[in-house]
TORVO-441379 format. One record per residue (C-alpha): residue number from 1; residue in one letter; chain; y, z, x. Coordinates in Angstrom, 1 decimal. Layout:
<seq->NUM type->a mol->A north->Y up->Z east->X>
...
end
This chain:
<seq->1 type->x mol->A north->0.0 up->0.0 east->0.0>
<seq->2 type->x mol->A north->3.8 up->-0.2 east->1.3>
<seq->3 type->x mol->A north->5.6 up->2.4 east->2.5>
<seq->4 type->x mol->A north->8.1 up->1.7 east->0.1>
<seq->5 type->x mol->A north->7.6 up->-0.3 east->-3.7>
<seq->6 type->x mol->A north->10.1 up->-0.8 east->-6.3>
<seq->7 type->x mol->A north->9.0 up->-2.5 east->-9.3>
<seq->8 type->x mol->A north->12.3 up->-4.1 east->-11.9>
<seq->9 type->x mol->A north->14.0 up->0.0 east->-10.6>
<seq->10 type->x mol->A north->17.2 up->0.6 east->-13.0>
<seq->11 type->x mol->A north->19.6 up->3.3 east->-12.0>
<seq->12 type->x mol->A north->22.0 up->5.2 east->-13.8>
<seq->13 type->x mol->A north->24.9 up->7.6 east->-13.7>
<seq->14 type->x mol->A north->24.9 up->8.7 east->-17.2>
<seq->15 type->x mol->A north->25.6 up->5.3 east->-19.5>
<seq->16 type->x mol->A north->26.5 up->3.5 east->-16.2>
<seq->17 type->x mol->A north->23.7 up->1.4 east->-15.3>
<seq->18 type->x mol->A north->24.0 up->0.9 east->-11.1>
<seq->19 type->x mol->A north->21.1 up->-0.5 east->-9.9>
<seq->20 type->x mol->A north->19.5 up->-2.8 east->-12.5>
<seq->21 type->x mol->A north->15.9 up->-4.6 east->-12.0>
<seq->22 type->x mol->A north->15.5 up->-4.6 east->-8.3>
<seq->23 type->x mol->A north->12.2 up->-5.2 east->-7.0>
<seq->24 type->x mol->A north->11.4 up->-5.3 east->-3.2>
<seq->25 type->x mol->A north->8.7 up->-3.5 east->-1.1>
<seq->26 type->x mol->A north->9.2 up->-2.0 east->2.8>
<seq->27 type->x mol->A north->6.1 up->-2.8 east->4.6>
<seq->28 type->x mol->A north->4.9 up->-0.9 east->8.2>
<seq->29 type->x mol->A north->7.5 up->-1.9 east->11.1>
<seq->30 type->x mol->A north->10.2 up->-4.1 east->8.4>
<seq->31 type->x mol->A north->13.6 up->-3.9 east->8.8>
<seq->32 type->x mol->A north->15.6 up->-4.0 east->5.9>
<seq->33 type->x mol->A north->19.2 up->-5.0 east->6.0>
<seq->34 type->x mol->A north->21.1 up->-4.1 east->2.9>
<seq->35 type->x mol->A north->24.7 up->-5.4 east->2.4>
<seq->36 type->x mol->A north->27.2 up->-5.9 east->0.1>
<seq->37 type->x mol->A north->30.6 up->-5.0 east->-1.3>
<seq->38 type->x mol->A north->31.9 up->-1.6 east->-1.7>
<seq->39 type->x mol->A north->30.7 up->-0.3 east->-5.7>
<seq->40 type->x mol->A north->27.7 up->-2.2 east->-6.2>
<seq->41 type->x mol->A north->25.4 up->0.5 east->-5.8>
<seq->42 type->x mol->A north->24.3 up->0.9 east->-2.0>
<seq->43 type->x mol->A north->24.5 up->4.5 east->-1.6>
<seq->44 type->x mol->A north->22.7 up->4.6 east->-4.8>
<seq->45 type->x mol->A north->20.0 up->3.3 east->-3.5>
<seq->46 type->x mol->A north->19.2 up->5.4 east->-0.9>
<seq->47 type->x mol->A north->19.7 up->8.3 east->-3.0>
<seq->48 type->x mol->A north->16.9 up->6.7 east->-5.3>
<seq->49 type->x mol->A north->14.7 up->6.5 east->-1.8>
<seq->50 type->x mol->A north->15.4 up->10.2 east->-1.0>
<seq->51 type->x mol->A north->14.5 up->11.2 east->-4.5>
<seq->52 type->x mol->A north->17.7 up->12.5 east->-5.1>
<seq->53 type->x mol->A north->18.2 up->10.1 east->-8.6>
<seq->54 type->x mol->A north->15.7 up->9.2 east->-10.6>
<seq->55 type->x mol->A north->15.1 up->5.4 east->-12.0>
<seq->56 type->x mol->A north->15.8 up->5.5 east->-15.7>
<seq->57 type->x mol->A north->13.0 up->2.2 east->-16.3>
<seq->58 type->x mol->A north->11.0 up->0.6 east->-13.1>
<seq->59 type->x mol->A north->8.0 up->1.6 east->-10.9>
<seq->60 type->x mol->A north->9.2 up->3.4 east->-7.6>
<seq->61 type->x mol->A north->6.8 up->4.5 east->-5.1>
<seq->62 type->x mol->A north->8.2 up->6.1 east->-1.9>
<seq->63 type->x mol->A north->4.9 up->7.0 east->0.9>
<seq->64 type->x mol->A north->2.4 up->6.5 east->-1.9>
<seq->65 type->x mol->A north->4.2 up->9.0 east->-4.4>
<seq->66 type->x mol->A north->6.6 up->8.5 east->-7.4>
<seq->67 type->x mol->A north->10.0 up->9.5 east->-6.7>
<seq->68 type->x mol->A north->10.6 up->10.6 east->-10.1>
<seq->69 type->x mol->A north->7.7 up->13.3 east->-8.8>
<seq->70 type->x mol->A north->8.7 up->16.1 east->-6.7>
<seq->71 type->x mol->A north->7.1 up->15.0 east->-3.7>
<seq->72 type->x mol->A north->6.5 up->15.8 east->0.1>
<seq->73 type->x mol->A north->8.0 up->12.4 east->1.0>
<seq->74 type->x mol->A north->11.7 up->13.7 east->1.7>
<seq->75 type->x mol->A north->10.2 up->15.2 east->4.9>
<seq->76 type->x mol->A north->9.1 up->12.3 east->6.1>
<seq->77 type->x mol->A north->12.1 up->10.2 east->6.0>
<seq->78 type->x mol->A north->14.3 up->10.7 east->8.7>
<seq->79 type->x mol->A north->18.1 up->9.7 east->7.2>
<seq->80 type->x mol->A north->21.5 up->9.6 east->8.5>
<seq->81 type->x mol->A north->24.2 up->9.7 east->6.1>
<seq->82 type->x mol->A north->27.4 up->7.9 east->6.2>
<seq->83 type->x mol->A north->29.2 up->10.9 east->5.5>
<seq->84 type->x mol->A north->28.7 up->14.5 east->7.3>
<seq->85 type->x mol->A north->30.3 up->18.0 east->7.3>
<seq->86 type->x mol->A north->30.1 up->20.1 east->10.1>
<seq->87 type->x mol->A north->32.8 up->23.1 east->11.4>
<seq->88 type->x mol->A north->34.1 up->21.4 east->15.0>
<seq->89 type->x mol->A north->33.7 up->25.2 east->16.0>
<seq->90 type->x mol->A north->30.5 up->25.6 east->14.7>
<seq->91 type->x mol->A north->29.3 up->27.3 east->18.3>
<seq->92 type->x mol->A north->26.2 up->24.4 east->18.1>
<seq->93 type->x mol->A north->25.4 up->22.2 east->21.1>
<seq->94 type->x mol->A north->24.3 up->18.4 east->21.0>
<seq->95 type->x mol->A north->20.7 up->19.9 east->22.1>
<seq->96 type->x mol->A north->21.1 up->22.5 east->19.1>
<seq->97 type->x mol->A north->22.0 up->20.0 east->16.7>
<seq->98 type->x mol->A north->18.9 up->17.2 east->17.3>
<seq->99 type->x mol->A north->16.3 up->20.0 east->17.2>
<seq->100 type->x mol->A north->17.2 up->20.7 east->13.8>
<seq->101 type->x mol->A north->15.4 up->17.5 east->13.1>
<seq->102 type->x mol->A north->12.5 up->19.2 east->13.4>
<seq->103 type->x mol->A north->13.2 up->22.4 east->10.7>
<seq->104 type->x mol->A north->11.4 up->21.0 east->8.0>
<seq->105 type->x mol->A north->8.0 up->20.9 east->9.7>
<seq->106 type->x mol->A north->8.2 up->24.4 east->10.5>
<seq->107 type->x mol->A north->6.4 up->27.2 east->8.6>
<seq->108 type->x mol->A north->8.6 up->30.3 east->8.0>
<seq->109 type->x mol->A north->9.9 up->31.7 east->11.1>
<seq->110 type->x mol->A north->7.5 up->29.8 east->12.9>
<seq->111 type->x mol->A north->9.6 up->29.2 east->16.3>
<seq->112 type->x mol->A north->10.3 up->25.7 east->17.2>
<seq->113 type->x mol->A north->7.3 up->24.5 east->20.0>
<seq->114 type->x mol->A north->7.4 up->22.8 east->23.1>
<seq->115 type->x mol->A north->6.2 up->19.4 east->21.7>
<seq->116 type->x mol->A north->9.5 up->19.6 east->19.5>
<seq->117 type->x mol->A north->11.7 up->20.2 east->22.6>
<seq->118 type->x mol->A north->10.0 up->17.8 east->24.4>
<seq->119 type->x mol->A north->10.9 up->15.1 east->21.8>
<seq->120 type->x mol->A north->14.4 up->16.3 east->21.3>
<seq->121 type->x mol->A north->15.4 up->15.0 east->25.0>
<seq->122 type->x mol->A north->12.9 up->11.8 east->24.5>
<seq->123 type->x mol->A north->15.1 up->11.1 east->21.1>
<seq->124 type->x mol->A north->18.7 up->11.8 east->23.3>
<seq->125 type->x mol->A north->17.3 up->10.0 east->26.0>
<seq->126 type->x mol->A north->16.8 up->7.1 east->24.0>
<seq->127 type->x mol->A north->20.5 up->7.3 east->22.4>
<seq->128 type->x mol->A north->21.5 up->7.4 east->25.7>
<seq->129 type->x mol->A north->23.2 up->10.8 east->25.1>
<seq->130 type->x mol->A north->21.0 up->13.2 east->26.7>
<seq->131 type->x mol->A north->23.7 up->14.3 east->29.9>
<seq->132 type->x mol->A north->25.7 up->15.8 east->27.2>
<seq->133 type->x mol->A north->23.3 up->18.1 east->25.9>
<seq->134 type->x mol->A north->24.6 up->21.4 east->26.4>
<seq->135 type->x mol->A north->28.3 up->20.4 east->25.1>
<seq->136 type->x mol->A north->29.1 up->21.6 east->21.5>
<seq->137 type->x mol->A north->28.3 up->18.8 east->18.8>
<seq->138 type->x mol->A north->32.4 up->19.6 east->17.5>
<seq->139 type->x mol->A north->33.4 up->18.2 east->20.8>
<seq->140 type->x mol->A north->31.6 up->15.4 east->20.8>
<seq->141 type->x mol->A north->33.3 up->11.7 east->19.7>
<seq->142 type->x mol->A north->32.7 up->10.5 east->16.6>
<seq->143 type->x mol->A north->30.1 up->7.8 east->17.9>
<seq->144 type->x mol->A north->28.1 up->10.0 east->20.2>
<seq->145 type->x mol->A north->28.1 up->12.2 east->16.9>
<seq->146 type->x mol->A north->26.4 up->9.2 east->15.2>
<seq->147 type->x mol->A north->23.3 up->8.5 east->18.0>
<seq->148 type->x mol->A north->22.9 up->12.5 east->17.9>
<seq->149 type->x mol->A north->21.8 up->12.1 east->14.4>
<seq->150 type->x mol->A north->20.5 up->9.5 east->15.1>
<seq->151 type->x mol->A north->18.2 up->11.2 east->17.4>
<seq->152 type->x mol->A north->18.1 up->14.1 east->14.6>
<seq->153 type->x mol->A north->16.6 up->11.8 east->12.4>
<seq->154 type->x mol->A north->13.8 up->10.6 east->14.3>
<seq->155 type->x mol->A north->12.6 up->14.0 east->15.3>
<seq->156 type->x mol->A north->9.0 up->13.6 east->13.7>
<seq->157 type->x mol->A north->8.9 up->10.6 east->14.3>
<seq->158 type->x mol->A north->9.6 up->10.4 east->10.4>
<seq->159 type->x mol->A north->7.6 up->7.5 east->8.3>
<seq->160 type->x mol->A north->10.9 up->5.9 east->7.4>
<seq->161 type->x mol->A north->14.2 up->5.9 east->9.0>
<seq->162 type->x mol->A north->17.1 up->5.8 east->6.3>
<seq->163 type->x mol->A north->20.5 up->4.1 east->7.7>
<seq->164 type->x mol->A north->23.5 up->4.4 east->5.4>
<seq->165 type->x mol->A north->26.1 up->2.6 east->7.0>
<seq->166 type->x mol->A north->25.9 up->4.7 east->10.3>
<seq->167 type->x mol->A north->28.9 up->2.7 east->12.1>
<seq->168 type->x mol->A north->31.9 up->4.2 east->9.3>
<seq->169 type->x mol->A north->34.6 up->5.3 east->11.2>
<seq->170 type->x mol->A north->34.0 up->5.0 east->14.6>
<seq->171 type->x mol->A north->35.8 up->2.6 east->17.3>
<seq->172 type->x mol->A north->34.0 up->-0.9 east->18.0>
<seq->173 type->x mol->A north->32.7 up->0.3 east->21.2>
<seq->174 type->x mol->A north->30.9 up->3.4 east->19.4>
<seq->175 type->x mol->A north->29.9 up->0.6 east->17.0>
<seq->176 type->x mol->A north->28.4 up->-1.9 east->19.4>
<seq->177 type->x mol->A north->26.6 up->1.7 east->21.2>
<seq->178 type->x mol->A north->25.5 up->2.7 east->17.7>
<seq->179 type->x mol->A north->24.5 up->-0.5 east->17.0>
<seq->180 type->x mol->A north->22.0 up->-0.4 east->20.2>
<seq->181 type->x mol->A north->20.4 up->2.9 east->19.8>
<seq->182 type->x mol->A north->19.3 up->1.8 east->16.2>
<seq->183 type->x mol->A north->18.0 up->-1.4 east->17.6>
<seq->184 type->x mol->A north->16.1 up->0.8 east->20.5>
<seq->185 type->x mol->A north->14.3 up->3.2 east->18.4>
<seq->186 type->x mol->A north->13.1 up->0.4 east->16.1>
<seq->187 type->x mol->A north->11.4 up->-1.2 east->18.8>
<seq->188 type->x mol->A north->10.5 up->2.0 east->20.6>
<seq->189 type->x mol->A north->8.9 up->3.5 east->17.4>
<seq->190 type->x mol->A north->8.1 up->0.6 east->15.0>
<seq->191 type->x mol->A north->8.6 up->2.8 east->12.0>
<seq->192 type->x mol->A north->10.7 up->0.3 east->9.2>
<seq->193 type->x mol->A north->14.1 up->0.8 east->8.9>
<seq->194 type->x mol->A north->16.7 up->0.7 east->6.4>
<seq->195 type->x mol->A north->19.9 up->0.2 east->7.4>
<seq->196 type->x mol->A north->22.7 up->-0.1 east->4.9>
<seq->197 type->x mol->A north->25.6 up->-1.8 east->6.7>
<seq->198 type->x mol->A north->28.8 up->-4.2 east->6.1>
<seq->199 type->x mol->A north->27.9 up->-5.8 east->9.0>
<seq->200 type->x mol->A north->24.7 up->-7.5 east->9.5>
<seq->201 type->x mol->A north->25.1 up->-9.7 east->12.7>
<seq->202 type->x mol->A north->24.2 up->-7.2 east->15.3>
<seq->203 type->x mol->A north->20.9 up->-7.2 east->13.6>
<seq->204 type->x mol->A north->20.1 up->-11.1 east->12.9>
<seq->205 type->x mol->A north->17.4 up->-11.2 east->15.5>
<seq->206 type->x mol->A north->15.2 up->-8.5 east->14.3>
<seq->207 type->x mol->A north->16.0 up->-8.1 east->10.2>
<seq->208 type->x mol->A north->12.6 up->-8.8 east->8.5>
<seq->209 type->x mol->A north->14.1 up->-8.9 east->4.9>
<seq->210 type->x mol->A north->18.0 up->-8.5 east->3.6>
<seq->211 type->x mol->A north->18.9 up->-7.2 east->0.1>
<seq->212 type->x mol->A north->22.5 up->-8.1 east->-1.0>
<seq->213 type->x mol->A north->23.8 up->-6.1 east->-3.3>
<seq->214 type->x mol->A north->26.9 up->-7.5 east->-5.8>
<seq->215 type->x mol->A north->28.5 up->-6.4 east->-9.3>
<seq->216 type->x mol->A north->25.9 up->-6.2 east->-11.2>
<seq->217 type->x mol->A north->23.4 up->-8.6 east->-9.6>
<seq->218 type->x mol->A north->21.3 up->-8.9 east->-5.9>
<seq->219 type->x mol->A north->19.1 up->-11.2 east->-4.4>
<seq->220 type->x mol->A north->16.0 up->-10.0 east->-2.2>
<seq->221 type->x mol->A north->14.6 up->-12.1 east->0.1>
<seq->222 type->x mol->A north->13.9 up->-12.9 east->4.2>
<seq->223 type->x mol->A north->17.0 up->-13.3 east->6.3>
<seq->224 type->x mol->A north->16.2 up->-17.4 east->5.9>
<seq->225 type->x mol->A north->16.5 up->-17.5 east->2.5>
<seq->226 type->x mol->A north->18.6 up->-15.1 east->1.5>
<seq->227 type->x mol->A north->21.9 up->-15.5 east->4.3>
<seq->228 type->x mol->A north->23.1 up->-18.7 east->2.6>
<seq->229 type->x mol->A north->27.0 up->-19.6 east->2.2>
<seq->230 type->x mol->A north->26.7 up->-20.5 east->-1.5>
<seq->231 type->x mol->A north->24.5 up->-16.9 east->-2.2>
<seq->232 type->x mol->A north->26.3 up->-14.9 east->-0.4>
<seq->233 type->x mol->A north->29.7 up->-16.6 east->-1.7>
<seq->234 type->x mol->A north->28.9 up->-16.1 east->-5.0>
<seq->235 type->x mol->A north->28.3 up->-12.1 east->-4.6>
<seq->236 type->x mol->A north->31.0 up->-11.5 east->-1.9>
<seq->237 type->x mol->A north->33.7 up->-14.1 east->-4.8>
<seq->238 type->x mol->A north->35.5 up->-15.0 east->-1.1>
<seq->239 type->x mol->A north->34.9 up->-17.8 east->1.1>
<seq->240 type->x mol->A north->31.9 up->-16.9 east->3.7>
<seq->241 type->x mol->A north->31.6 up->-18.6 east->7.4>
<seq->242 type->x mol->A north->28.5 up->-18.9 east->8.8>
<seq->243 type->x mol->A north->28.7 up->-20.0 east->12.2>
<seq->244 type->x mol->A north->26.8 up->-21.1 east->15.0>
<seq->245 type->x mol->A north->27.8 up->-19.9 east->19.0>
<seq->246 type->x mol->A north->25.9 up->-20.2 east->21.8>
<seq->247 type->x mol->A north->22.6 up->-21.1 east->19.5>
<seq->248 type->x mol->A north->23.2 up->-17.7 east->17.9>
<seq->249 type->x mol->A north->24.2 up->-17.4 east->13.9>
<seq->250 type->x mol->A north->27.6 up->-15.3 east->13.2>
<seq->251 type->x mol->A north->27.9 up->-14.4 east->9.7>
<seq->252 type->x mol->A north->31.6 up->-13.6 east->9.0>
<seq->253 type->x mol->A north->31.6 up->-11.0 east->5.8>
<seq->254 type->x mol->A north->32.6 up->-7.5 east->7.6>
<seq->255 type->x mol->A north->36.0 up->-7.6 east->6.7>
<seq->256 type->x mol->A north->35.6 up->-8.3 east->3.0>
<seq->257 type->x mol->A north->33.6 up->-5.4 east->1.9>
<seq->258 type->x mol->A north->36.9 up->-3.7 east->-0.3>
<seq->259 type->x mol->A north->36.1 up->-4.8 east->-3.6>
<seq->260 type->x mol->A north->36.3 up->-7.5 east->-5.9>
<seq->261 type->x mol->A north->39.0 up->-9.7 east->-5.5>
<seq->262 type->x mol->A north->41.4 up->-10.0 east->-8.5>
end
């Protein structure tokens, strides 16, 4: 079976129907791109993944259970939000922080073992961040707080990696060093990834199937069929650019992720 099913899934907040019909499944090592305009119900559906809203009409099966079921499979997804809170004088280090990742596997005031440690400077190793360890997560810039979650998140290794648009707010440079640690763990761990982005290009080489997301509609499909100028024109309603440079394709849509034009 695959990791992740959805069968004609319909989401709703209240009489507000978000997510309407979508059908897709995440098989073993995929990675999912989804993209889209702001509103049309991305962050909705990773909150559907995680459990955390329940399909009002569909068949959704998350690790073999239904998420309208209270279910063990939370644990073994390892997500990083778009948004996070933490007090910059919160006395917690980088090292702290990552090894948090590993919490939920713990019985009560079972102590965290070495194995755990032993991952938590293979995962900051791997995001490249692993000389700052002892500094306080507060202190931190806002991409290096990124890859530390990153790294949080794939304490486990977890069965899925959730992505929701881990590059918000950060510099291009933090973007582009983002942008690498995600590709690295994907091909260090071959778990399949979703990674909810505005920005797709950095990951045209290895995306195994894109889901575009628009007002009220969405089209599923393999990064062939579905990056067209006239599909993705129709859901962005602006003129789309896809280009070719040095035998590599460039999508142009990352600026135009603000809504529907008027």
């Amino acid at each position: 079976m695959p990791e992740i099913v959805f069968e004609n899934v319909t989401v709703a907040y209240g009489s507000e129907v978000v997510l309407s019909n979508l059908s897709f499944t995440l098989e073993r090592e995929d990675f999912l791109v989804v993209m889209g305009p702001n509103g049309t119900g991305k962050s909705t559906f990773a909150k559907t993944i995680l459990g955390v809203l329940k399909p009002i009409k569909g068949l959704s099966y998350v690790l073999g259970c239904p998420v309208q079921k209270v279910c063990p499979h939370r644990k073994m997804i390892g997500y990083v939000p778009q948004f996070y809170n933490l007090d910059p004088d919160f006395p917690a280090t980088l090292y702290d922080v990552v090894l948090t990742g590993s919490y939920s596997m713990l019985k009560p005031y079972e102590k965290v073992h070495s194995s755990f440690k032993a991952q938590a400077e293979e995962n900051l190793r791997l995001v490249e961040l692993w000389e700052y360890r002892d500094k306080l997560f507060g202190q931190l810039s806002g991409g290096q707080q990124k890859r530390a979650l990153l790294a949080r998140a794939l304490m486990g290794p977890p069965r899925i990696l959730l992505l929701d648009e881990p590059t918000s707010g950060v510099d291009l440079k933090s973007e582009i060093q983002v942008n690498e640690a995600i590709i690295r763990a994907y091909r260090t761990h071959r778990i399949p990834v979703i990674l909810i982005t505005h920005d797709i290009n950095p990951y045209l080489e290895i995306a195994t199937k894109v889901i575009v997301m628009g007002y009220g509609t969405h089209v599923v499909g393999s990064p062939e069929e579905v990056l067209k100028e006239d599909i993705l024109e129709t859901i962005y309603d602006i003129k789309i650019d896809i280009l070719q440079k040095e035998g590599r394709k460039i999508i142009n849509v990352r600026d135009t992720h603000h809504g529907r034009s008027p």
